[in-house]
Structure formats: structure tokens, C-alpha cells
N, C-alpha and C positions, 0 to 999 in steps of 0.2 A: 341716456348718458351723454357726456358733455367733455371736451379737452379737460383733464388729462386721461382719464381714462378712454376716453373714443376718439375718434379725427373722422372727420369727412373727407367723400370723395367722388369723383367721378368714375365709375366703372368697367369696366367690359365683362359680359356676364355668358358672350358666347363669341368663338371665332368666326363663326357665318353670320355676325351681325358686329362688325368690328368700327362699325360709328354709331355703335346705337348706345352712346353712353349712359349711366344710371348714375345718381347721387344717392350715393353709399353710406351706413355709417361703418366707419376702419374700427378694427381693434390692433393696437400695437403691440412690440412685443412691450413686455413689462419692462418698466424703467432700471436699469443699471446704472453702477456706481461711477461708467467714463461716460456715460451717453448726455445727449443733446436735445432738448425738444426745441426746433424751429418752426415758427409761426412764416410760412409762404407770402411772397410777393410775388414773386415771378416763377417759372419753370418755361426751360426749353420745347419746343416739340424736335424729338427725334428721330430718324427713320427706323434705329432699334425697334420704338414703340409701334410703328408698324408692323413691321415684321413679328414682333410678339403677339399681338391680342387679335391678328390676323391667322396664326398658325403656321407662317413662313418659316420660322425656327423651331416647329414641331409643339408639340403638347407644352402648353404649360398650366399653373394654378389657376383656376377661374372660379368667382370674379374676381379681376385684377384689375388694379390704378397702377397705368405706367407713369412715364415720366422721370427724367435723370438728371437734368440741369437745372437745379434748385436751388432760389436762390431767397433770402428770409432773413427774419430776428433772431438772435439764439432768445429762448423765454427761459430754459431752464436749466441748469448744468448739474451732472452728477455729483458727490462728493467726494472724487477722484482724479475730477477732469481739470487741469491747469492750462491746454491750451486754448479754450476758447470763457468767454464772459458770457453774462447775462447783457442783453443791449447791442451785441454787437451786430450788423451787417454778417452774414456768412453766406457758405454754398456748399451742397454737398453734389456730387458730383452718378456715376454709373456703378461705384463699388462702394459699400457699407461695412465689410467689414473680411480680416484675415486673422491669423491665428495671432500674428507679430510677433514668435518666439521661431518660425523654423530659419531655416538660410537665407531661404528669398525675401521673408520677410525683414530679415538684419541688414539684408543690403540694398534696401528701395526697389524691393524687388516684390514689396506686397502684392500687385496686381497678379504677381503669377503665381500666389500663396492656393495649394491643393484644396486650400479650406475654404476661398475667398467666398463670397454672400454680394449677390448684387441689391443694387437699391430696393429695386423691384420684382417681384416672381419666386424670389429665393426663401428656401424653408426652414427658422430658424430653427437648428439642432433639439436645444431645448425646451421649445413649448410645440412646432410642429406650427407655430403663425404663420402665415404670407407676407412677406414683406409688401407694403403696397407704396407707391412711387409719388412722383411729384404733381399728381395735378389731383391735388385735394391741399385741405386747412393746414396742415401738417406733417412731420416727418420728424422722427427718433433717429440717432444714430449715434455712433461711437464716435469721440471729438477725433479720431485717428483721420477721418472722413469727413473733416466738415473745417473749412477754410476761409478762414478771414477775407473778405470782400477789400481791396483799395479803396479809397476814398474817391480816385480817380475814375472808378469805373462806373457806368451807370449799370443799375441792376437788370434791366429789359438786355443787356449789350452785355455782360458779365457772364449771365447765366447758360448762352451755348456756349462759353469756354470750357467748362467744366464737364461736359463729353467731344464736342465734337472740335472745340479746341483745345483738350488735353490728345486728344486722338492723334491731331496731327505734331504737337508738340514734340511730344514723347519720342516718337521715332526723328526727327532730323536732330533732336542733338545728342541723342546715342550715337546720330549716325554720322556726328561731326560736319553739320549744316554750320558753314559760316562764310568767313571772308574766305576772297581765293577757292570758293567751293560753287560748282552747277551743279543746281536741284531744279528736276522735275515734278511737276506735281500734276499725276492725272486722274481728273477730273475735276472741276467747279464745281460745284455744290456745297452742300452746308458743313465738312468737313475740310475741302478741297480748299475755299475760300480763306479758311486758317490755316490752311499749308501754307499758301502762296503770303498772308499777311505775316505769318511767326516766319517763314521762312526769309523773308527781307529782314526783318526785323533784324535776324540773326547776324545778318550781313551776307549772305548768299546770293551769289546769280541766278534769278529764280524763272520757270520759265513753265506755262501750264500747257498742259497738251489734252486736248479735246476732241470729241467726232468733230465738230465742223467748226465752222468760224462767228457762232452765234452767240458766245460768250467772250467774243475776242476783245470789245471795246471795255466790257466791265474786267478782264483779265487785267489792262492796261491803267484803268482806273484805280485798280487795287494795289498798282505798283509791278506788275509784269514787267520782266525783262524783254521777254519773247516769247510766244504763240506758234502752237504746232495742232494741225486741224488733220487728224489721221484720214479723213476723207477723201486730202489733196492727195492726188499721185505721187508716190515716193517721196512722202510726207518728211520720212527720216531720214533718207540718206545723206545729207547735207551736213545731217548733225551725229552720226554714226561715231561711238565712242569719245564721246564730248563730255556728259553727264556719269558726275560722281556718285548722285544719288537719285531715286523717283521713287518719290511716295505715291503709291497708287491707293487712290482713293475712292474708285465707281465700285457701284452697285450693282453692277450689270456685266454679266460675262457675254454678253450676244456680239457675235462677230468681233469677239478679242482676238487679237494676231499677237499673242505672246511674243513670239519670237522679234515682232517689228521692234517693241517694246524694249528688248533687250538689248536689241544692237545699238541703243544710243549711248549704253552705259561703257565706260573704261575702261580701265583691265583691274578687275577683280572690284568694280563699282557694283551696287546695290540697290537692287528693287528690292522696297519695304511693303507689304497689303495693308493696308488697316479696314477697306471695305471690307465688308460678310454677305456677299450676295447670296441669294437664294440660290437651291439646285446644285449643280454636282461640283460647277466650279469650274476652273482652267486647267487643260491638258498641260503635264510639263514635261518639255522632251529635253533629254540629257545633252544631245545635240546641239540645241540650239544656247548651252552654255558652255560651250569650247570656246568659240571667238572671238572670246575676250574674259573668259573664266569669272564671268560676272557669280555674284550671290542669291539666293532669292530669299526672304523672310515674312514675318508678318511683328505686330506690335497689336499688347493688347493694352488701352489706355495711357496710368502713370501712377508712377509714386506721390504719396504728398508733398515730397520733396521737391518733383519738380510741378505738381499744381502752383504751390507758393512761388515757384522759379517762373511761372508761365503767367500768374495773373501781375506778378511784379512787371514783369518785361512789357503786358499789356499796357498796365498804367505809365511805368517810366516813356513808351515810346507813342502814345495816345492812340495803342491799336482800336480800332474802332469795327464790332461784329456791323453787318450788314442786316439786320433784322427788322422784319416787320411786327409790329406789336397785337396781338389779338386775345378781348376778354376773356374769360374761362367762363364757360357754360356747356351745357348740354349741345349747343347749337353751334358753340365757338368751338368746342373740341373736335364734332362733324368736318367745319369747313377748312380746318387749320389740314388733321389729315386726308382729308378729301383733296388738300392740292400738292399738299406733300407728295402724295402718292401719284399725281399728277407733274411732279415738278414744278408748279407752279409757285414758286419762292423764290426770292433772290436776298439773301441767302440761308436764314434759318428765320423759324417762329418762335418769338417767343410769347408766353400767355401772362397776359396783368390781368388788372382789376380782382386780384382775390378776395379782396375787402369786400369789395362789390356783392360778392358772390357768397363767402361765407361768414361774412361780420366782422365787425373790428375785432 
């Protein structure tokens, strides 16, 4: 069988063999009266997808097609669906789909709907399918989740916006990132790198803080205000209760000093998480929030509200992702996560040539 009934894909068929991709044929879920069929151009690689078809975030459906930063043709639209056309540029993003009747969902608050379905991995209710993800021919989804491209954006540069710059989006302008406001953003990496561009953007004093000083030149390039290398000796006391906000973005809890962390913030300023590192996580001592009555929280993605808000502000202010382009194959999906996992990126991957790979 053939689109519309099948999609192709590359696979993971076991987590002890998590680049040993297979070209799959998908079965979707069946077609609905809001959904979407988009024909692939590009998709992100993300370090989710790591962590998933790895086993880092525990058991999931296998085989499984990751992939979240999607971005493609719409080819078909339901008989329901009024926001998006046939023809158009779109992207769907980490979440596919919520209930859009309870609270959360009335208030742009879908991301945190009890029901929500992510792109990839997630079991639909009523057939029991796999959801499978962006790095195959195709992808189904509800127009709730799938979002008009700018004309401004290129689609290799578009498509990590849609996880790892809604990721960092989302949190600084809940957390009122703008003029007159110090934001920290720690870590550089494929997340990070869109803290520190949407948070200029915004109009924020933006400033990255990092283990050493070996992202410091590209921090400045990307528009950094200032640079703080936790390595240096008494890295922060300089800037102790300065910062309104710091979106912490790493992957990695190894020789975290929470507490350093917090003493930069103000009285009653805000550490956001949006990383999900592996393992148990960071120790949090009640203590080390008296002296300065700071907050601590986390942020999961975004509403479509503010995807539209975040891919706008990209095109009006010419943000530009930092990305390397690499085709999609058996070989290309190997080495893309092979140096993700390595760090070896500056600053996300994204996969072209689908045509290439699965036909016009």
C-alpha cells in the first residue's frame, strides 16, 4: 500500500540498537474530519528523540519514527478544518493532539491538557495506533497542531522552532522577558541558543551562563549581553541577585550547584527548567530559597497561540536557527544522532532531502 493509506518511515525497532534505523512502512491513524495530511520537507533532530528510542525516558512503543520538528505541504485537509489549506507551507510541532474542551485547554493551556498525545510514541485511544513521528514521508494530525510557516522563514531554519524554540519561548514570556528585564539562559545548545535569540528578540538583557568559556564567542555572536563560565571561581558572586529570570536549559545534572544558581536571581525572580535530563534529577533544598525567596518551576512546550506568536516574531525580527542541514537516510539519521549525542552540533540538525529519499 501506498499514501494515503501507509507512510513511510525510518524506524527504531530496539533500544540496544538505537541508530540502527529500518525503513518502515507506517500505518496512521485513520483520517478525521479536523486532521491534516502533510507531505515532509524537513524535520528537526531532537535530543527528545534520543532519549526516547534509547530507553533514557523508559519503555516506550517499538518500532518507533521519532521526530517533532516537522515541517511540509499540507496535501489534504479534513471536512472540518478551516485553519489551515491545501498547498500551504506548515509545521507541526512535539504535541498532536488534547481534549480542547477542559480548562487548560480554554485557556492556551493545551500543552498541559491530562489527555494530551504527543507526535510520536503516544497510543491513540481509539484504534490503539502508534503515533509515529517526523522522520518519514508523512504525518496526520489535527489542524489544532499544525501551523502556518512565514514566508520569511526558511524551512531547514523554521523547523527546530517548533520544539526546541517553542521550548524556550514559552517560558520567558509567561515569565515576562522583555525591556527593563535580566534573563539568564543556561546552557547553549539546541534549546539554549533560542533562549538567548527570542529572548533579545523580546527586548531582554540577555546573558548565557555555561561550564566554561568555550561557547563564549558564539554566545556573543548570537547577541549576548554577558557570559558567565561556572568553572571560573566565584563565577557569581558579582552578579548575585541581578537576574529576574533563568531559563535553564541543560541536559545534564553532573556537578550542578543549584544553590550557585539561584543566588543570581532577585527577590522573588525565577528559575524556569525546560531541560529533562536523565536520572533522578536535582537535589532541592528549601534553604537555599530564603535569600532572596526566589521560585522554582518548569514549562512544558506551548500553546498554538503562542507558536503563531513565536514563528511571527521570528520572521518580523529575521531570527535565524543556527543549523546544520543533513539528508535523511539510514546513514544520515546514524550520524546526525551519533553527534547529538556527542554534542557535536552547533546548534540543531535539521534533515532535508525527503524527496530524495521517498519520492516526489
Amino acid at each position: 500500500m501506498v499514501y494515503p493509506d501507509t507512510f513511510t518511515g525510518f524506524q527504531i525497532e530496539d533500544p540496544k540498537h538505537w541508530t540502527a534505523f529500518k525503513k518502515n512502512e507506517l500505518t496512521p491513524k485513520p483520517f478525521g474530519d479536523y486532521d491534516v495530511d502533510i507531505k515532509i520537507q524537513a524535520c528537526g533532530v531532537c535530543a527528545s528523540d534520543i532519549h526516547t528510542i534509547s530507553g533514557g525516558w523508559g519503555e516506550q512503543h517499538f518500532p518507533l519514527c521519532v521526530g517533532h520538528e516537522i515541517v511540509g505541504t499540507a496535501l489534504r485537509v479534513g471536512p472540518k478544518v478551516t485553519l489551515i489549506k491545501p498547498g500551504q507551507r506548515v509545521g507541526v510541532g512535539a504535541q498532536s493532539y488534547s481534549c480542547l474542551n477542559c480548562r487548560q485547554c480554554k485557556n492556551d493551556n493545551e500543552t498541559y491538557c491530562k489527555h494530551q498525545l504527543d507526535t510520536y510514541g503516544a497510543k491513540w485511544p481509539d484504534t490503539g495506533i502508534i503515533s509515529q513521528g517526523g522522520y518519514s514521508s508523512h504525518v496526520r494530525t489535527h489542524e489544532h497542531w499544525v501551523f502556518p510557516i512565514p514566508d520569511a522563514l526558511r524551512t531547514a531554519e523554521a523547523a527546530p522552532m517548533l520544539c526546541a524554540g517553542l521550548t524556550a519561548y514559552s517560558p520567558l514570556v509567561r515569565n515576562g522577558a522583555g525591556p527593563g528585564k535580566k534573563v539568564g539562559i543556561v546552557g547553549l545548545g539546541g534549546i539554549g541558543h533560542f533562549g538567548l535569540l527570542f529572548s533579545k528578540a523580546l527586548g531582554a538583557e540577555t546573558w548565557v551562563i555555561s561550564r566554561t568559556h568555550s561557547k563564549e564567542a558564539d554566545a556573543k555572536k548570537l547577541g549576548a549581553d554577558g557570559f558567565l563560565a561556572t568553572a571560573d571561581k566565584d563565577w557569581n558572586k558579582e552578579h548575585e541577585m541581578t537576574f529576574d529570570l533563568i531559563i535553564n536549559t541543560s541536559s545534564s545534572t553532573e556537578n550542578f550547584d543549584l544553590a550557585a544558581y539561584l543566588s543570581l536571581l532577585d527577590v522573588h525572580g525565577r528559575w524556569v527548567s525546560v531541560g529533562l535530563p536523565e536520572g533522578s534529577g536535582q537535589k532541592v533544598r528549601a534553604q537555599d530559597l530564603l535569600s532572596n525567596g526566589c521560585l522554582i518551576g518548569a514549562s512544558h512546550l506551548g500553546s498554538r497561540k503562542e507558536v503563531l506568536a513565536m514563528l511571527a516574531l521570528a520572521a518580523e525580527k529575521g531570527i535565524k536557527s543556527w543549523v546544520e542541514e543533513i539528508e535523511i537516510s539510514a546513514e544520515g539519521l546514524k550520524t546526525a544522532l551519533e553527534r547529538l549525542h556527542a554534542n557535536d552540533v552547533r546548534y540543531r540538525f535539521t534533515l532535508t532531502g525527503y524527496e530524495k529519499e521517498f519520492g516526489a
